[in-house]
Every structure is written in structure tokens, then in C-alpha cells.
DORO-8438 format. One record per residue: residue number from 1; x, z, y of N, C-alpha, C in turn. Coordinates in steps of 0.2 Angstrom, whole numbers, always signed. Atoms other than C-alpha are relative to their C-alpha. Example, Ala and Ser with C-alpha at 12.3 -4.5 7.8 and 13.67 -1.06 7.14 Angstrom:
<rs>
R resi   n.x   n.z   n.y  ca.x  ca.z  ca.y   c.x   c.z   c.y
R    1    +4    +0    -6   +62   +39   -22    +4    +0    +6
R    2    -4    -1    -6   +68   +36    -5    -4    +3    +5
</rs>
This chain:
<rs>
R resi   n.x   n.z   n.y  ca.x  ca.z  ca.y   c.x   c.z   c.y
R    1    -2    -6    +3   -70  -255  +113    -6    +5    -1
R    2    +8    -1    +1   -84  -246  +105    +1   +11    +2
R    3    +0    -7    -3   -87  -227  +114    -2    +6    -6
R    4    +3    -4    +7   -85  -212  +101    -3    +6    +0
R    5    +2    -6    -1   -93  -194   +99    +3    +2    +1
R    6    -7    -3    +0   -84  -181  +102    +1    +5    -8
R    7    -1    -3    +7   -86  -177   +85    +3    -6    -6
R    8    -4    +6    +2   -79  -193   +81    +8    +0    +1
R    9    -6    -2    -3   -59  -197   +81    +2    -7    -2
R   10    +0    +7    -2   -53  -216   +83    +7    -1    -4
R   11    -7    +2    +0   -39  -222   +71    -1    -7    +2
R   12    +0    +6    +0   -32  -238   +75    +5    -6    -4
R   13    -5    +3    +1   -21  -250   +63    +1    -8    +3
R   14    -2    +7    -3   -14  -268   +66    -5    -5    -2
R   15    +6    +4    +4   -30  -275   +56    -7    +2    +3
R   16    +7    -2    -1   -45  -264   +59    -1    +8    +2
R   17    -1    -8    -5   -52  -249   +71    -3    +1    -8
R   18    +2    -5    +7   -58  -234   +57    -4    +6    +5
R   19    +3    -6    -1   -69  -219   +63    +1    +6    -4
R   20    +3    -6    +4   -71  -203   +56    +0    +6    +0
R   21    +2    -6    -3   -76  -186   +58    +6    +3    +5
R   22    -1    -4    -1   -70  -174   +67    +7    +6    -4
R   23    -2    -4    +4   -65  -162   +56    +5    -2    -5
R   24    -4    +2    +3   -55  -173   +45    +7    -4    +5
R   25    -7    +3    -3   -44  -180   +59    +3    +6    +3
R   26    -1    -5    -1   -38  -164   +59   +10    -2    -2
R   27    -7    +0    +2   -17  -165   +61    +3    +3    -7
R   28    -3    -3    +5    -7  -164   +45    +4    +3    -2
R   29    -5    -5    -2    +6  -155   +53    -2    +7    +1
R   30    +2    -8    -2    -5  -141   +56    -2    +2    -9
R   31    +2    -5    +7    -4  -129   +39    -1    +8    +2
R   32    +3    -9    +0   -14  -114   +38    +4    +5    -3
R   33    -4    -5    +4    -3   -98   +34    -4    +4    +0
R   34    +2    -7    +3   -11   -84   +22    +5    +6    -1
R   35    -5    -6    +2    -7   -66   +23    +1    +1    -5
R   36    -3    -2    +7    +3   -60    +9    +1    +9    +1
R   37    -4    -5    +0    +8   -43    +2    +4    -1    -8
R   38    -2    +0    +6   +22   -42   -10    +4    +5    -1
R   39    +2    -6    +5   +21   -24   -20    +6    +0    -4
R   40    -4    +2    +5   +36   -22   -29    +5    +9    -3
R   41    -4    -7    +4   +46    -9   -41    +6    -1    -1
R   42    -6    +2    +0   +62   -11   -40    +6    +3    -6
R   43    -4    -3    +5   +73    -7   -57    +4    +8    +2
R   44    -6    -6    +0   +81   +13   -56    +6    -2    -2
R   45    -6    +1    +0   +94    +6   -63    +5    -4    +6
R   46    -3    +5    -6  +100    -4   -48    +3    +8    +4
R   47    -4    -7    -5  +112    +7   -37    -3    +3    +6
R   48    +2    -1    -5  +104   +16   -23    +2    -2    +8
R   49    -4    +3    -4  +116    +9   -11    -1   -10    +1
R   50    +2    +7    +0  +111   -10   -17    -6    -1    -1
R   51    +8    +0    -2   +93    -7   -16    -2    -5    +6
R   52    +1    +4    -8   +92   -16    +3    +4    -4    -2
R   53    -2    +7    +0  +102   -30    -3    -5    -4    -3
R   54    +6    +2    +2   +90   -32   -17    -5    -4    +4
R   55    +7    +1    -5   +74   -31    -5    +2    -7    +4
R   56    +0    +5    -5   +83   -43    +6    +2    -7    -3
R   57    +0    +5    +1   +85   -56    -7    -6    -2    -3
R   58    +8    +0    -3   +66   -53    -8    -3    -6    +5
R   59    +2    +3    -6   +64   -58    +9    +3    -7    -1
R   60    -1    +8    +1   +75   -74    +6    -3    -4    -4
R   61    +4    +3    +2   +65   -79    -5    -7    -4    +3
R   62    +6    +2    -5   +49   -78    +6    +3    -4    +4
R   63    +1    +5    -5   +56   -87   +21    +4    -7    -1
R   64    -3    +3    +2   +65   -99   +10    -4    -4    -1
R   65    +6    +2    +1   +47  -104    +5    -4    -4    +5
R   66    +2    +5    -5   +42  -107   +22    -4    +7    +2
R   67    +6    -6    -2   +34   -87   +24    +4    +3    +5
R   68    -1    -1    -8   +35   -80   +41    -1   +10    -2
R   69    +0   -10    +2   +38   -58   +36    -2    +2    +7
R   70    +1    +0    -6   +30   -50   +49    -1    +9    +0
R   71    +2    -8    +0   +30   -32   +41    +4    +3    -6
R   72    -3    -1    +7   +37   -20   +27    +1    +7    -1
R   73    -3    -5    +2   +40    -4   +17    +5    +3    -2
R   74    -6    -1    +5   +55    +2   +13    +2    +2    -5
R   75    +0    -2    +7   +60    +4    -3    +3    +5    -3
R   76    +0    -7    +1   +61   +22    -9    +0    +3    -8
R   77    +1    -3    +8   +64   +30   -27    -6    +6    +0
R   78    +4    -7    +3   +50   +41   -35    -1    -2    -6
R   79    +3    -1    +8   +44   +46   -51    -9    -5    +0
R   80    +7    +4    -2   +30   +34   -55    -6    +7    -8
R   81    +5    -7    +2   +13   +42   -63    +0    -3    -8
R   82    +0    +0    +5   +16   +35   -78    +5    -4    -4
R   83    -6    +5    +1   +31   +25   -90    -1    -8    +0
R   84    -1    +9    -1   +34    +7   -86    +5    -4    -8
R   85    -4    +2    +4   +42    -3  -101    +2    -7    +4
R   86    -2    +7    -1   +53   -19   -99    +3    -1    -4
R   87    -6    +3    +5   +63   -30  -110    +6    +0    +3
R   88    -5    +1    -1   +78   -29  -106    +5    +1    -7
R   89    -8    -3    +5   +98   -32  -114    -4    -3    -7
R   90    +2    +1    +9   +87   -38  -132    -5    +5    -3
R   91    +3    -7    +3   +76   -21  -130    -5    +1    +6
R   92    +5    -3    -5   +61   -13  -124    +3    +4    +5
R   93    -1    -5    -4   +65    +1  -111    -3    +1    +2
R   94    +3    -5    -3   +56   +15  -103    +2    +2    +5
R   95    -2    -3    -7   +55   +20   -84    -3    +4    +1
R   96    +4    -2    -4   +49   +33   -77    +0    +3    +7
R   97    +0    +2    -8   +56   +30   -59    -1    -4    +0
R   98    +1    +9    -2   +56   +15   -49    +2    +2    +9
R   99    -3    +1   -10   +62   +10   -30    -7    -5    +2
R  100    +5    +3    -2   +45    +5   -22    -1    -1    +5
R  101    -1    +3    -7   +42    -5    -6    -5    -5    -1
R  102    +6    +4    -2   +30   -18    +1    +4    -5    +6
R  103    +0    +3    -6   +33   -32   +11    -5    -7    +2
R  104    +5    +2    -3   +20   -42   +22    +4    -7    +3
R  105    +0    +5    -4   +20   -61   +27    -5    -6    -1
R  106    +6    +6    -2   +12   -76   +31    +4    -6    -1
R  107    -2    +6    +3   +14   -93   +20    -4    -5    -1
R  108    +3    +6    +1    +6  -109   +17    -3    +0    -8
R  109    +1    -1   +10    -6  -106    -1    +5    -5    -4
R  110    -6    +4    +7    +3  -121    -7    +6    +2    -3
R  111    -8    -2    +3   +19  -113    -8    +1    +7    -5
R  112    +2    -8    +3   +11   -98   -15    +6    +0    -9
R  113    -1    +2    +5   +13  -105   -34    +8    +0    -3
R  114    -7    +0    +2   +33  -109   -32    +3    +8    +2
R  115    -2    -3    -3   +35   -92   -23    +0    +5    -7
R  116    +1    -4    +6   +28   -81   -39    +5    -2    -5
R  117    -6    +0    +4   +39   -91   -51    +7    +5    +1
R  118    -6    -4    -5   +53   -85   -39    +2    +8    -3
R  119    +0    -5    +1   +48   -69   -40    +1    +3    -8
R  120    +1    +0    +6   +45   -69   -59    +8    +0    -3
R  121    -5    +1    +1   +63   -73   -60    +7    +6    +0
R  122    -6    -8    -3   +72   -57   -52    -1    +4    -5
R  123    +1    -4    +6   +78   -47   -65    +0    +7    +2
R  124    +1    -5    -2   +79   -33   -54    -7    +5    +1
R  125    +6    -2    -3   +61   -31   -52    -4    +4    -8
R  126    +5    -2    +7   +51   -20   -65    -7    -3    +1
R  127    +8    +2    -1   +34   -23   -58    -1    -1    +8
R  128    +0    +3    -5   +27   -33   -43    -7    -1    +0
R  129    +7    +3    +0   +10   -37   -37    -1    -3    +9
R  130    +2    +3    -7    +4   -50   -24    -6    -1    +0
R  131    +7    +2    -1   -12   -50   -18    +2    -3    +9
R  132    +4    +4    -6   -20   -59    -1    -3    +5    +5
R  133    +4    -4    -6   -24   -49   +15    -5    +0    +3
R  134    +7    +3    -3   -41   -49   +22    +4    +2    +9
R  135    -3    -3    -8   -40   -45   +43    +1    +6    -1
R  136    -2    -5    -1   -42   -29   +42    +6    +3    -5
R  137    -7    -4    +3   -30   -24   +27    +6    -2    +4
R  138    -8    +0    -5   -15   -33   +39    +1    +2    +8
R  139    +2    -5    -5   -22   -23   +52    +2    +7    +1
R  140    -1    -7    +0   -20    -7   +46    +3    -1    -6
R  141    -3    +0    +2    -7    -6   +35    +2    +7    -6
R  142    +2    -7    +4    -6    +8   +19    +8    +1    +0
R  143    -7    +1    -1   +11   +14   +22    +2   +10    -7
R  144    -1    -5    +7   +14   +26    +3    +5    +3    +0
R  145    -6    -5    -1   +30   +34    +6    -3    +7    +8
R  146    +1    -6    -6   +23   +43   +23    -8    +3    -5
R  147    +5    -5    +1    +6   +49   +13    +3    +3    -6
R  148    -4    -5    +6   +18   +56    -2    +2    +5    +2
R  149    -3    -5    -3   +27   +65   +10    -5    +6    +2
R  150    +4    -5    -5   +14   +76   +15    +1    +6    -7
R  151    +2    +0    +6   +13   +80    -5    +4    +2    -4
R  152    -4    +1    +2   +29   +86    -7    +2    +8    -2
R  153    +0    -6    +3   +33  +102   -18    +5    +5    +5
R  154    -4    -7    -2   +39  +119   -12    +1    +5    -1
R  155    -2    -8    +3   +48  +135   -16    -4    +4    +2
R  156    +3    -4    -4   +38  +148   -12    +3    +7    -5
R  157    -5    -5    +1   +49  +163   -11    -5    +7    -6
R  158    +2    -4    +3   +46  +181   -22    -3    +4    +7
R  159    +1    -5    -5   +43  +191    -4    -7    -3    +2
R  160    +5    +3    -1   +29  +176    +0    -6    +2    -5
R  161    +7    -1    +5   +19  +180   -16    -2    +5    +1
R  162    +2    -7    -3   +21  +197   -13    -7    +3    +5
R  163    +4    -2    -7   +13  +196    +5    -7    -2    -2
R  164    +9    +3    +1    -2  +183    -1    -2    +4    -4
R  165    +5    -8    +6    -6  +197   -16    -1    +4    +5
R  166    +2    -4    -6    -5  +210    +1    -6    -1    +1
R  167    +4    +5    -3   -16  +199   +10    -6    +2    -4
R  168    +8    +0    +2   -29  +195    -2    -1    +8    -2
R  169    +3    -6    +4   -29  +215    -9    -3    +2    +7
R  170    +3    -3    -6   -34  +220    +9    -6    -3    +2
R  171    +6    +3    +2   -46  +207    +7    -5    +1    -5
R  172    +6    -2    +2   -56  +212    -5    -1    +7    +1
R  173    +0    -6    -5   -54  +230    +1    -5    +1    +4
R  174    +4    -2    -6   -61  +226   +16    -8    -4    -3
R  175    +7    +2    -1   -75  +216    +8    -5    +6    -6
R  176    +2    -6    +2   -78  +232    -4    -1    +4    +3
R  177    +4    -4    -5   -79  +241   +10    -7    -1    +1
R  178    +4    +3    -5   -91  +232   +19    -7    +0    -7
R  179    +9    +1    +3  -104  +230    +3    -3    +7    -3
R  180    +1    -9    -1  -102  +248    +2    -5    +2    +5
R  181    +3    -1    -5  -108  +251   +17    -8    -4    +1
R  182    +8    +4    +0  -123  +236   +15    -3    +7    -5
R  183    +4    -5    +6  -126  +247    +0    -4    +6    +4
R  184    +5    -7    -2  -130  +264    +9    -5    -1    +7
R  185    +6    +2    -8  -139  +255   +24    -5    -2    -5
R  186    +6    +3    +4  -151  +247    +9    -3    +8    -4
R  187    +2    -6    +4  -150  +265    +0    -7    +4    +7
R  188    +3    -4    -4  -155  +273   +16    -7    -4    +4
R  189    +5    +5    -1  -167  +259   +21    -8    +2    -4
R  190    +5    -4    +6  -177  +263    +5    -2    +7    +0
R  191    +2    -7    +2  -176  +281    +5    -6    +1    +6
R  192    +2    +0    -5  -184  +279   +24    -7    -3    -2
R  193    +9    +3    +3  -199  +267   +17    -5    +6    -4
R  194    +5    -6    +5  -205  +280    +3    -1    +7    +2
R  195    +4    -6    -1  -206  +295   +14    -5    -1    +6
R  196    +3    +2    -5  -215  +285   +25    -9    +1    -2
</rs>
């Protein structure tokens, strides 16, 4: 028996021993899963109540695939920043909401290709985009319904404007005062130099 490296890997069949690297006697049971995100726009016309069915026949798509969901946004109606058209029904149409949501997993690129037709297929979907995570973007996650929140319009009462107009007039007030007052420190300043 002939002694191998350990960079070597030993097949043996009924006829004749084989060597070969390392690196290629690597298990073909072991498949590399790449992170996914899939970005998607979920038609307004869809009822707000069958939204989460929607999204979850999303997901069954993914792990029907062979993808492993490991993350997700839920899907939330806003006004988007600009109209969307689709064909539908024999006809263009114009959106300008959408139910947007994200979800995160990990799948085998192979199955990538059958995964997108899938997706291509839902007529639910206005608009969708998959892209590929690096470490860090599956690390830190952009989570868009919590930074819109922040960004969220408010009434500001008659008594409110009132007050800030208060406010800033007592503000420049006081800073009228105060250049008043530099003023006859600089008048008197000067007066004090030229009887010097």
C-alpha cells in the first residue's frame, strides 16, 4: 500500500488505486449555501389582511428550493417615491403604493436560477430584487420600516406656531439688544481713544 500526503486522498475501486488532491476529494454531499436577500413589492391591490399569506408563499418557495430563512421584514404598505407600472388584466397600470418587505436566507447558487423563475411567476409581486449578501450586510441588517418611522409627518397645532413665532421674536429681541449694547461699548470705546 503506497503511503499518501496529507494533501493527498486515496480512492479505491475493484480494478485500480487513484490519488488525487486534497481539495478535489472534497464530499459531494457538502453544498455551499449563499446568503440571499429577496426585496420585494407586494401588489396594493392584494388585501391587507392576505398580505402574510402572500409573503408566506414567498417563504415556500425559498425552502422548497432547498433555502434555509434565517431572517425578515415584514411587509408594510407605503407610498413609494415614485409610480411603478405593471401589465396587468391586458393593461398597463400605475402604482404609487406597494407592501414592502425583505426576506433573508441561505441556498445553494445552483438553485438560485430555478428560485428567480419562481419568483418571476407570482403575480402578486410588483417589483422584487435579489441580490447576494456579503458578511457584513447579513450581519447588520437595513431594517426600512423602522428608519421611515422616524420620518413620519405631524400636525403641528395653531397654539404651537404661535409659541415658536413667541420664541424666535424674543429671540431676536434679545439678540437686538445685545448688538445694541456691543454697539455703544464700540461707540464708547472710540469716543474714549480720540480724547486720548
Amino acid at each position: 500500500m503506497v503511503r499518501l500526503s496529507r494533501y493527498q486522498y486515496k480512492f479505491k475501486d475493484n480494478m485500480s488505486e487513484t490519488t488525487m488532491p486534497a481539495a478535489e476529494a472534497t464530499s459531494t454531499s457538502e453544498v455551499e449555501f449563499t446568503s440571499y436577500e429577496f426585496a420585494f413589492h407586494v401588489l396594493p391591490t392584494v388585501a391587507e389582511g392576505e398580505v402574510p399569506s402572500v409573503v408566506d408563499s414567498f417563504k415556500a418557495l425559498i425552502t422548497k428550493a432547498g433555502g434555509d430563512i434565517f431572517d425578515e421584514e415584514v411587509a408594510q404598505r407605503f407610498d413609494l417615491a415614485y409610480d411603478i407600472s405593471k401589465y396587468l388584466e391586458g393593461k398597463n397600470r400605475k402604482f404609487s403604493s406597494a407592501y414592502f418587505g425583505w426576506v433573508r436566507f441561505r441556498l445553494p447558487a445552483s438553485a438560485l436560477n430555478e428560485l428567480t423563475e419562481e419568483f418571476d411567476g407570482q403575480k402578486e409581486i410588483l417589483r422584487y430584487l435579489l441580490v447576494k449578501l456579503t458578511k457584513l450586510e447579513e450581519q447588520n441588517p437595513f431594517r426600512f420600516h423602522e428608519s421611515i418611522a422616524d420620518r413620519k409627518v405631524r400636525t403641528i397645532t395653531d397654539e404651537e406656531i404661535v409659541e415658536e413665532i413667541a420664541e424666535d421674536a424674543e429671540v431676536v429681541e434679545a439678540d437686538e439688544a445685545t448688538i445694541e449694547a456691543e454697539a455703544e461699548v464700540a461707540a464708547d470705546d472710540k469716543s474714549a481713544e480720540e480724547t486720548v
